[in-house]
Every structure is written in C-alpha cells, then in structure tokens.
C-alpha positions as CSV (number, residue, x, y, z in Angstrom):
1,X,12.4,-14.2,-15.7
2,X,13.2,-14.8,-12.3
3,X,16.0,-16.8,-11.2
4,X,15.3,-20.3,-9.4
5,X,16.5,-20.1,-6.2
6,X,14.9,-17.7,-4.1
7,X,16.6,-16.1,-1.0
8,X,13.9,-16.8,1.4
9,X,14.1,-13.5,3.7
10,X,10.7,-12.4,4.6
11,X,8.0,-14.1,7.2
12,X,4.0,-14.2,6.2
13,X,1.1,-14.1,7.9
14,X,-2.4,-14.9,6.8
15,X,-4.4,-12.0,5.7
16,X,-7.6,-11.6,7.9
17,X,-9.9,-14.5,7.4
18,X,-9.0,-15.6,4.0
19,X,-6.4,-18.3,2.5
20,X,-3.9,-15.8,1.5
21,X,-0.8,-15.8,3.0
22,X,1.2,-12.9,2.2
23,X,4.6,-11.5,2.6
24,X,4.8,-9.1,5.4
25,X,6.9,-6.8,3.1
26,X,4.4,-6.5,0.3
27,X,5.4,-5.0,-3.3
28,X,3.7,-2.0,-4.3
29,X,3.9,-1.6,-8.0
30,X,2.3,2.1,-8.1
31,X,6.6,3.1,-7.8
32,X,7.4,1.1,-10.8
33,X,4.7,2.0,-12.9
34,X,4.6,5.9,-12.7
35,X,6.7,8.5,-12.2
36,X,5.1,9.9,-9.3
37,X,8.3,8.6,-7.2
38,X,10.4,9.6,-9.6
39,X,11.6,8.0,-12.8
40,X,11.8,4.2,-13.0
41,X,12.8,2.5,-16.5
42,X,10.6,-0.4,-17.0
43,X,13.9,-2.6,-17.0
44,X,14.6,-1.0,-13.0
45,X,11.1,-1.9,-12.2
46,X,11.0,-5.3,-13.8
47,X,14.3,-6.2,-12.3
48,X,12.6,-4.5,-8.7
49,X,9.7,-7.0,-8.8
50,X,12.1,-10.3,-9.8
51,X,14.5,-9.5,-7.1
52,X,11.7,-9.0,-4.6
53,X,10.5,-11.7,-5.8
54,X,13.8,-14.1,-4.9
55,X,14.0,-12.4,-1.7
56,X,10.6,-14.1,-0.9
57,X,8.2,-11.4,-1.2
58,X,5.3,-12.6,-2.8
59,X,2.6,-10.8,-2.8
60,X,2.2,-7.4,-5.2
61,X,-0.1,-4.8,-5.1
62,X,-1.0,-2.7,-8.4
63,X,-4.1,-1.0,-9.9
64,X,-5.3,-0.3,-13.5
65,X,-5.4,3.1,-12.7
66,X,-1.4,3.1,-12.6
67,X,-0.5,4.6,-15.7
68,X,-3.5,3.2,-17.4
69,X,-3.1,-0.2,-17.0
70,X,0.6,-0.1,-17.0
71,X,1.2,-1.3,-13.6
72,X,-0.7,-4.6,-14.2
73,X,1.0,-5.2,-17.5
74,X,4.6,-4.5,-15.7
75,X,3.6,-7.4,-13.5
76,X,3.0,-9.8,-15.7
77,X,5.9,-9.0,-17.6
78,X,8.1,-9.5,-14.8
79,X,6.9,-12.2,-12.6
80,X,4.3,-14.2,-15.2
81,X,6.2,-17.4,-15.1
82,X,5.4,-17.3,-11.4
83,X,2.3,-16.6,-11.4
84,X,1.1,-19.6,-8.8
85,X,4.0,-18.4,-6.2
86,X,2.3,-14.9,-5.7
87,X,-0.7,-12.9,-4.6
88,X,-1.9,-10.5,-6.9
89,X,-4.1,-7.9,-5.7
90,X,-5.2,-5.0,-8.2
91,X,-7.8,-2.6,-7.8
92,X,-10.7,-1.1,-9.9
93,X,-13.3,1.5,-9.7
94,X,-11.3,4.3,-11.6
95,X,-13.2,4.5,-15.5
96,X,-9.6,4.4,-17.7
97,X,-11.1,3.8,-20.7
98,X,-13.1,7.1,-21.5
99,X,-11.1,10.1,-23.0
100,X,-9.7,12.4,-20.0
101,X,-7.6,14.9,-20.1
102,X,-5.7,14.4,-16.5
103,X,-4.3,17.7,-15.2
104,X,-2.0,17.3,-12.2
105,X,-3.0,14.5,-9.9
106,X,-6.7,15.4,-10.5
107,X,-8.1,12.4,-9.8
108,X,-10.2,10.3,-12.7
109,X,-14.0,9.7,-12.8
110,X,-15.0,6.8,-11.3
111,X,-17.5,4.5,-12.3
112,X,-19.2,1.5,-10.3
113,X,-22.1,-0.3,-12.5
114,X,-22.0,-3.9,-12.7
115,X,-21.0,-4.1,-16.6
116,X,-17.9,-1.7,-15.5
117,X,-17.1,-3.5,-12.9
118,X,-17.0,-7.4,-15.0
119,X,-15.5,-5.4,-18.1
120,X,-12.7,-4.0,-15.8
121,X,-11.9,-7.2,-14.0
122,X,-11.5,-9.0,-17.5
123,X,-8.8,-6.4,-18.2
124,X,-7.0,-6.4,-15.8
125,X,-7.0,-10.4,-16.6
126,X,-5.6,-9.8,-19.4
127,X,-2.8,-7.3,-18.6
128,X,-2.1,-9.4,-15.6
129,X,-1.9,-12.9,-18.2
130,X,-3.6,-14.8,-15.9
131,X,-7.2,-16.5,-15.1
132,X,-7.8,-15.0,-11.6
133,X,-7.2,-12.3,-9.3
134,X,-5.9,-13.4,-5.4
135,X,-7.5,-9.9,-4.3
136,X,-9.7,-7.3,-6.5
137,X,-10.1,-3.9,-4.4
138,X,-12.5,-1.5,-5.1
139,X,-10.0,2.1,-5.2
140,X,-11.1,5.0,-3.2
141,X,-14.7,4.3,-3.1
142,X,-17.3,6.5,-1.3
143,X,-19.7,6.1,1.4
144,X,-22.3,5.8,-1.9
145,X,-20.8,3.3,-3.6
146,X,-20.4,1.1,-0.2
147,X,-24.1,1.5,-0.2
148,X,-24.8,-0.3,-3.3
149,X,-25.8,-3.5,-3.0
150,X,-25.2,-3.9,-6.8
151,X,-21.5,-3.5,-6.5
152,X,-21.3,-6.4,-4.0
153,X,-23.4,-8.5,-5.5
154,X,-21.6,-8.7,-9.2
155,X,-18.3,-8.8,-6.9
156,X,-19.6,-11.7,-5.1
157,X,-20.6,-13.3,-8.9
158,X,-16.8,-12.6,-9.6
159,X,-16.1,-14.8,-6.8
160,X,-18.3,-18.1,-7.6
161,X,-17.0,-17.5,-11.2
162,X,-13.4,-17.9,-9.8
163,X,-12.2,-15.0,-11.7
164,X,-11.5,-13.5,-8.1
165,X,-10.9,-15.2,-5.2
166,X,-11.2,-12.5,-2.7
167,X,-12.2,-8.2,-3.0
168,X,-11.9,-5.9,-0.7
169,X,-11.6,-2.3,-0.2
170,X,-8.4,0.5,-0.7
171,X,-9.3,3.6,1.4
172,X,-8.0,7.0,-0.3
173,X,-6.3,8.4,-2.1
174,X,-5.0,10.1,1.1
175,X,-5.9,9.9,5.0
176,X,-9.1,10.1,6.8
177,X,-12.2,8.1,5.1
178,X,-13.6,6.3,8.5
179,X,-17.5,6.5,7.2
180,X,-16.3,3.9,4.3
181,X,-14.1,1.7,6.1
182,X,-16.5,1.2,9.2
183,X,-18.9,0.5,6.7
184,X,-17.1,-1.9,4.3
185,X,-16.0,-3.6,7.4
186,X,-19.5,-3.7,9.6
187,X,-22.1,-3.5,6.5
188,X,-20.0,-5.5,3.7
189,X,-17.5,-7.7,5.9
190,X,-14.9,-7.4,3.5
191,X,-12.0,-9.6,4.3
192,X,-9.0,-7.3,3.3
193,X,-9.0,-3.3,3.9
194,X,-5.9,-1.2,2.6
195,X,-5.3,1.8,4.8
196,X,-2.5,4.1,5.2
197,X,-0.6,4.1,8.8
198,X,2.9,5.1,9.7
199,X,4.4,6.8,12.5
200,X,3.6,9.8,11.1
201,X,0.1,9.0,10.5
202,X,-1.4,7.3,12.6
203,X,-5.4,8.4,12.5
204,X,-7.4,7.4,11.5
205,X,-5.9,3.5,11.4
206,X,-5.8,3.6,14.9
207,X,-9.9,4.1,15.8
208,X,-9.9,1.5,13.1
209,X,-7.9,-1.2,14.9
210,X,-11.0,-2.1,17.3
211,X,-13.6,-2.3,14.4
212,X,-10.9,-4.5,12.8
213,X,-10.6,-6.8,15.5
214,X,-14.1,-7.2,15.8
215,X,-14.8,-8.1,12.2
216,X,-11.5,-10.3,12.0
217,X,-10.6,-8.1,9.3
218,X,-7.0,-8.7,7.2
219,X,-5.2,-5.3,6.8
220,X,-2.6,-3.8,4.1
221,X,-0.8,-0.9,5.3
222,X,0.6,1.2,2.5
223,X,2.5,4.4,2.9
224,X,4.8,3.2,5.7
225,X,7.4,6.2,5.5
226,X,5.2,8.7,5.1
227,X,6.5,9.1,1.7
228,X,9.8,8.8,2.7
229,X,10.0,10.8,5.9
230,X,10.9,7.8,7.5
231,X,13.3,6.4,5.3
232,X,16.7,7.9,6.0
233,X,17.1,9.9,2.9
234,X,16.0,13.0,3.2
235,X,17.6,16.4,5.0
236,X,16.3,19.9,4.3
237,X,18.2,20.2,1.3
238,X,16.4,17.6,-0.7
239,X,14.6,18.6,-3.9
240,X,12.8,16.0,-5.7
241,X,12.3,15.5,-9.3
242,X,10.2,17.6,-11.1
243,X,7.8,14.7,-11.8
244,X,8.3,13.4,-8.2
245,X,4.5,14.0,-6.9
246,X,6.7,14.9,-3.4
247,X,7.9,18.1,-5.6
248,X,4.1,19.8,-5.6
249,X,4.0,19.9,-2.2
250,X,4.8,23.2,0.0
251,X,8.3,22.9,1.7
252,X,7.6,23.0,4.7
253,X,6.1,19.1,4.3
254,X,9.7,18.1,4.4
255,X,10.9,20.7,7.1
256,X,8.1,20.2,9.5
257,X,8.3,16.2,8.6
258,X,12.7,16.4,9.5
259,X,11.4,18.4,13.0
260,X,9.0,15.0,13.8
261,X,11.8,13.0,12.7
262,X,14.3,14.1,15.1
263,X,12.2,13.5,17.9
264,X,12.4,9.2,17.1
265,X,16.2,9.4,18.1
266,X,15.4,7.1,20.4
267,X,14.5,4.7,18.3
268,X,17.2,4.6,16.1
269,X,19.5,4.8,19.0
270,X,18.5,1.8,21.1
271,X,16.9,-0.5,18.4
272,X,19.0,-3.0,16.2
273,X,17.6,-1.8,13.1
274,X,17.6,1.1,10.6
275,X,14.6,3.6,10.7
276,X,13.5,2.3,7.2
277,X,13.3,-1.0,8.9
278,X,11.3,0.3,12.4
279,X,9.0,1.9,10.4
280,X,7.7,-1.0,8.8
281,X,7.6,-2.6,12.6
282,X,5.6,-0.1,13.5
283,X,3.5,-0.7,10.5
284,X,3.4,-4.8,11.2
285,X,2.4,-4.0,15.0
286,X,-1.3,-2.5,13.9
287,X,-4.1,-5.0,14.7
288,X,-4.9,-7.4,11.7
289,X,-1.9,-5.8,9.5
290,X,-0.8,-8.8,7.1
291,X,1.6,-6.9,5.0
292,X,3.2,-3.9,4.8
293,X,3.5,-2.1,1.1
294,X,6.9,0.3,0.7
295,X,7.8,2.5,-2.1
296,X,10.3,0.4,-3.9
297,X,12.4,2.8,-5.6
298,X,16.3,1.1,-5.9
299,X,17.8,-2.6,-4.9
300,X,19.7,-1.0,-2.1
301,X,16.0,0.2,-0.6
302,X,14.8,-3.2,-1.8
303,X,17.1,-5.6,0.1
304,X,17.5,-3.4,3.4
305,X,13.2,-3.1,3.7
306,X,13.2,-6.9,3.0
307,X,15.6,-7.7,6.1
308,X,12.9,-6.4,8.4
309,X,11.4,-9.6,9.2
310,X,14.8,-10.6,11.2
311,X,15.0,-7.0,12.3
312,X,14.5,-6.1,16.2
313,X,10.9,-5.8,17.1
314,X,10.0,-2.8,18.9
315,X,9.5,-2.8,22.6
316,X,6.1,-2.3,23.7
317,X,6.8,1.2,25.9
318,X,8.8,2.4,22.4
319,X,5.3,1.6,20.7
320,X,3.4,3.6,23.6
321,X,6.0,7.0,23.3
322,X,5.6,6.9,19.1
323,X,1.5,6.8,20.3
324,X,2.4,10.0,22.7
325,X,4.6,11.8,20.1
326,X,1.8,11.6,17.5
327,X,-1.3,12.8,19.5
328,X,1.1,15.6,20.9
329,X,1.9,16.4,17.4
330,X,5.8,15.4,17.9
331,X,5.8,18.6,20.4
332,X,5.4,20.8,17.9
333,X,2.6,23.5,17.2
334,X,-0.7,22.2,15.6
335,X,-0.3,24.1,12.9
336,X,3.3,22.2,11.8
337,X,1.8,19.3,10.9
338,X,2.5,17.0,7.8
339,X,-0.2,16.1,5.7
340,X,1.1,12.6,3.6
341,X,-0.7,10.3,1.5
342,X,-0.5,8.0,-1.4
C-alpha cells in the first residue's frame, strides 16, 4: 500500500478535450509487467508504481496484452487502495484468451467484434479491481478496424454504461502508422492518441502535430529515450539481458544510436538538466502532448525522470537544431539510421 503522504513532484495538464488531468510523467507499466526491459520481480515493480505514485504521478498506462493480463493485475495490486487518485488507461484489441503459441515478439491475433470487445473490457475490470476505466485504447489497430463503425459504436455503449469514461487509440507497435492516426483523429475524433516521439524519432509525430491541433486532440508520448538511447546508460559496450527485447536487435542499433547521441552535446552542456530529463522536455513540447510514458526500470531512474517538471525547459532555437539534426539524420549517412519502437 502506498504511504500517505505523497511527495508532490510532478505538474499536469489536461489531456486534449477530456476531464483527465494527468501527470506529465506518466507510468508505463509494460516495464514492470514483462521482461522485455529486462527482469523486474513483481515486488520491484509494485514498489515502482507506489513510489511513483508518492512522487505524484498519477496516471498509469498498461494493456492486457502485457503478459496476459499481468500488467493490469500488477496495478491493482499495487495502487488499488488508490484507485480514485489515478488515471488508468489500458488497452485492448489483442485476442489473449485463445491458445497461441507466441514465438519471439510475433505479435498476437487480434480480434475487434463487439462481444470481444465488452468481454475484454470486463476483464480488464476485474484484473484492474475496479468499476471503470479513465481511458480504454484500442492497441495497434489498422486502417480496417478504424473503418468499422461497429467498433465505435459498442465503445461509445461502454461509455453511457460508465464502464469507460474515455477510449482512444495506441498507434504501433513501432513507428510510422499515419493512415490510422489521421483517421482516428479526423473520421472518429477520438480524444486521446498514444504515439511514439523522441528526439530520435521524430516522424511521423511531427506531420501529426497539425492534425492534432486541429482536432484538439490529447496526446501520450511513449518511448521517450528511444529505448534508452537517451537515457545516459548506455556506451558501446552495453549488452543487454538475454530476455531484454533490446538484445534481438543488430548492434549497430546501439552504435549508430551512441553516434546521434554525441551530436546533443549541446544540450547537455548548456541546459540545467540531465539528458534523461531533456528528453522528456522534448517529449512535453509536441502539440497536445499531456504526458509523457518512460520505461521505469529502477528508483534511481524513477525519481530523477520525475524531477523533470522543475527541470530547465528547452530554449526554443535548441528545439529548432534537435528538428535539423533529425531530418539531416544527426549528419550521418542514411543508411545509419536507428529504427526504435515499443
């Protein structure tokens, strides 16, 4: 349980056009309900969420995808008590309760009918241990399943039955997918879109940002260190765990990645903050962007990314160079560059 004094040491803002007001440091719980960062005890990850939790961080983002239902259940394991002090969004759309034999990071069968969709929500109820969602994304949809009216319509039943109060859409599982945000935005006006966007990757976000401001649209921005490229940790020598999802990619992710890193010197040199902490900055400077989701792997991590709020902001020409570096590709030759995602 968490303790009853909280350390309040993050700022909100209200996410697009709905009631929520969210931390701008978010909690992503996909870090402390697999071991695709890595291995977290449930213990760390419960004692991860209740210290977030007293720093002021109050909103948490999970899916019953993660570890097949895991990361909803880890949630309300660690935070249930207070429940009416955070936003919970999870996400659906992945079919977790058919037989499937996952090889790798293949990704699952998904499944969008209207019975799938009210039988998944009153799962994730349950694992969660409470009566309603604050946000219920549908995960790494397709430009098909945007087209259906059905799915919006039982969503939008979800709604008036108040066992949601908002949905909205998680782009993915990597970059790219511009057909399905432009449409969830334009076609469905969904409040709250999750995208990924970091110095490091900044398209498609970016042709986003007008389409955004248009529609009024609330943002999440997950992946903010481009899987930790941009958190101070890494140098060439790093080898991750073998059940680290980093570990499957070619080398030369992290080599090339080090090569764009070096060119931000400037940043760390003439800003008041640690690069962990600019690169959430960067993040909370997109248009619409209400909160920011980090991997939360250690307390250390934890209570550094959480001083961002009273960290420096960045200067409006720095903001303009990172824009430069990226569509020069950091100087270096197109063919160096650094795929990240989830």
């Amino acid at each position: 349980m968490a303790s009853i004094i909280r350390e309040q040491s993050v700022k909100y803002r209200q996410l697009g056009q709905t009631d929520l007001n969210v931390s701008e440091v978010g909690f992503g719980a996909w870090t402390v309900s697999t071991n695709w960062w890595g291995k977290i005890t449930e213990q760390e990850g419960i004692n991860l969420l209740v210290r977030a939790y007293d720093l002021g961080i109050n909103f948490i983002d999970t899916a019953d995808t993660y570890s097949n239902g895991y990361g909803e259940e880890i949630v309300a394991k660690a935070l249930k008590d207070q429940r009416h002090d955070i936003v919970i969004a999870t996400k659906f759309g992945y079919d977790i309760y058919s037989p499937f034999e996952r090889i790798g990071h293949e990704e699952r069968p998904q499944k969008w009918t209207p019975e799938f969709i009210k039988y998944a929500c009153e799962q994730s109820l349950k694992r969660l241990e409470t009566d309603y969602i604050d946000l219920y994304q549908l995960h790494n949809p397709r430009i098909d399943t945007i087209e259906k009216d059905e799915v919006f319509e039982v969503l939008n039943e979800l709604v008036k039955e108040g066992k949601i109060r908002h949905y909205g859409v998680a782009l993915g599982p990597d970059i790219g997918w511009f057909e399905e945000g432009e449409a969830s935005m334009r076609e469905r006006h969904v409040p709250s879109i999750q995208i990924i966007y970091s110095i490091m990757e900044q398209q498609p976000a970016r042709d986003f940002f007008p389409i955004i401001e248009e529609q009024k649209t609330g943002v999440l921005s997950r992946v903010p260190h481009a899987s930790g490229l941009l958190d101070g940790t890494y140098t060439k020598d790093t080898v991750f765990d073998e059940s680290d999802h980093r570990s499957h990619r070619r080398r030369d992710w992290l080599t090339t990645g080090l090569k764009k890193l070096a060119t931000l010197d400037f940043l760390i040199e003439n800003l008041d903050a640690t690069i962990g902490q600019t690169a959430i900055k960067f993040g909370l400077s997109g248009t619409g962007v209400a909160s920011i989701l980090p991997n939360f792997t250690n307390l250390p991590q934890l209570e550094e990314l959480v001083e961002t709020s009273d960290a420096e902001d960045i200067p409006e020409d720095f903001l303009a160079r990172t824009h430069q570096l990226f569509d020069e590709n950091f100087g270096l030759p197109v063919e160096e560059e650094t795929p990240v995602g989830d």
